[in-house]
N, C-alpha and C positions, 0 to 999 in steps of 0.2 A: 522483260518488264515485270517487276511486282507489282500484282493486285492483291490487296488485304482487305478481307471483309469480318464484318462484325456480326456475329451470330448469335441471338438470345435466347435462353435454354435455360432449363431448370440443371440444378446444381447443388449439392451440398455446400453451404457458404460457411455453416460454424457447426463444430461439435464441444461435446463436452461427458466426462464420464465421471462418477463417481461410486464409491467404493464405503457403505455405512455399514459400522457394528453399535448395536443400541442393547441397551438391559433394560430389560422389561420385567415390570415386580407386579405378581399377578397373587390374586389371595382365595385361593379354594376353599368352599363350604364346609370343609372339615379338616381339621390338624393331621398335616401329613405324615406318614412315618419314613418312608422310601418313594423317590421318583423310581416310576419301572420304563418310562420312555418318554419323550416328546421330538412334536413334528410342529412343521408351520405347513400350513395350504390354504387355496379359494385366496391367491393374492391376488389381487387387480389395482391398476393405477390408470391415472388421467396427470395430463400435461400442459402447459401452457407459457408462453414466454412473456418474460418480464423486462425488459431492458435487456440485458448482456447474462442475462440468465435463465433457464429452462426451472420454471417449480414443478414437482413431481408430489401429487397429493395421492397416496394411496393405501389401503391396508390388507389386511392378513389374520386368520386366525391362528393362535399359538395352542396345540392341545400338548395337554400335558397328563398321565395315567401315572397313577399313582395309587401307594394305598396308605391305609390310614384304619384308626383304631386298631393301634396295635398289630398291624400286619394281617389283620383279619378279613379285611373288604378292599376290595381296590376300585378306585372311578376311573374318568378322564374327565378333566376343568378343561373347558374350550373358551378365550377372548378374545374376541377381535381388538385387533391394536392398527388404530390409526396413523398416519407418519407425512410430514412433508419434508422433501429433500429438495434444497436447491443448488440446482450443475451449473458454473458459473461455464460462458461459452468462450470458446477458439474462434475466431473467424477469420478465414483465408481471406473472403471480400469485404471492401472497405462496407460497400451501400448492395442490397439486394431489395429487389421486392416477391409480394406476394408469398411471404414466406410460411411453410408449414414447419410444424412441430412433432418428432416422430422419436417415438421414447423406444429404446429394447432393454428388457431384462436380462443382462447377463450372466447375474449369477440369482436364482430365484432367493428369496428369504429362507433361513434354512438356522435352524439354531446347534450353536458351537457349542452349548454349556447350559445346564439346568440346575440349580442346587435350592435346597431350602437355608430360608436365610429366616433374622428376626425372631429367633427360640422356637423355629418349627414350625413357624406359622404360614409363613408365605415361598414362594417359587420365585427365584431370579433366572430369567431365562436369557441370555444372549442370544440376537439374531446378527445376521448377517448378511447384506443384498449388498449386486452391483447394479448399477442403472449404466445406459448410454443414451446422451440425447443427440439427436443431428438435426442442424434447421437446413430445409431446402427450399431455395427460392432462385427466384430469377436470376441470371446474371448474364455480363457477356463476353464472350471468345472471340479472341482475334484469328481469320484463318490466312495462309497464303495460298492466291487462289491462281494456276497455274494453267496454260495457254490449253485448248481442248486437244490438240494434237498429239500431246505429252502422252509418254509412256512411259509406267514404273519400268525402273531397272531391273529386271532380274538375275537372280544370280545359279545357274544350273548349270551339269554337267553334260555336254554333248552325247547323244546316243548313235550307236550306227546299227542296223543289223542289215543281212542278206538275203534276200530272198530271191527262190530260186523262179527262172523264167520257163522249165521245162515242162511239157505238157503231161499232166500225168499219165498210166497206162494204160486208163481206160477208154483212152479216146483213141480214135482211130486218126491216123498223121495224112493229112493232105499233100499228096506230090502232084504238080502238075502232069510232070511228065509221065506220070503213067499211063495206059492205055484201059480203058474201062471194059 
């Protein structure tokens, strides 16, 4: 006889991931001559769901070292840059509840391309982040639930070995018939 029971569990019900490159036009306190590096770091984000979509509100600072006057002094320009990214979601479950919202950074913010743009004046930076969002919430599993007496099948190779019955030499052998 089948018994099937229903089981309520937390579960991944929807994901979604997305994949943003943004340019960002930052304007240093002094006319640059050469970029000599730039970094992004200090990103953090916060999450929250919309409908059938995950908004990701978060930011990052972009430094950028540079020099200027004529190749004489060099700085670094640090700006924080703001951003919302909305993951539109997959959902395996039609209905769940009780659902949480749980963001990972896949690929941190990380800039592809720096150049001076606008007669020298300003920095175009390209960045670059992946996000994944996954909502987990309630759902429920169907199990088949099987008589208690049941035992998995398994599947092994028989073993034999031999062992021997003989007394070893340190003992001394008991005969009746001897005479004491």
């Amino acid at each position: 006889m089948k018994i099937m029971r229903q089981i309520v569990t937390k579960a991944v019900v929807a994901k979604g991931k997305k994949r943003t490159e943004s340019c960002e036009v930052l304007c240093p306190p002094n006319t640059p001559s050469s970029i000599l590096g730039c970094w992004v770091i200090n990103h953090s984000c916060q999450s929250k769901k919309h409908g059938r979509y995950v908004e990701v509100t978060g930011k990052f600072d972009i430094n950028v070292w540079y020099a200027h006057h004529d190749h004489s002094k060099t700085s670094v320009f640090t700006e924080t840059i703001n951003y919302k990214d909305k993951i539109k979601l997959h959902y395996r479950d039609k209905e769940s509840t009780g659902e949480e919202v749980h963001v990972r950074v896949l690929q941190q913010p990380n800039c592809t391309e720096a150049i001076i743009i606008e007669n020298g004046t300003k920095f175009q930076v390209t960045v670059e982040r992946e996000l994944l969002a996954e909502v987990v919430g309630e759902t429920t599993v169907c199990i088949q639930v099987l008589e208690q007496d049941f035992e998995e099948e398994w599947a092994f190779n028989e073993e034999s070995s031999s062992i021997s019955s003989r007394p070893s030499s340190t003992h001394s052998e008991h005969n009746p018939s001897s005479s004491i």
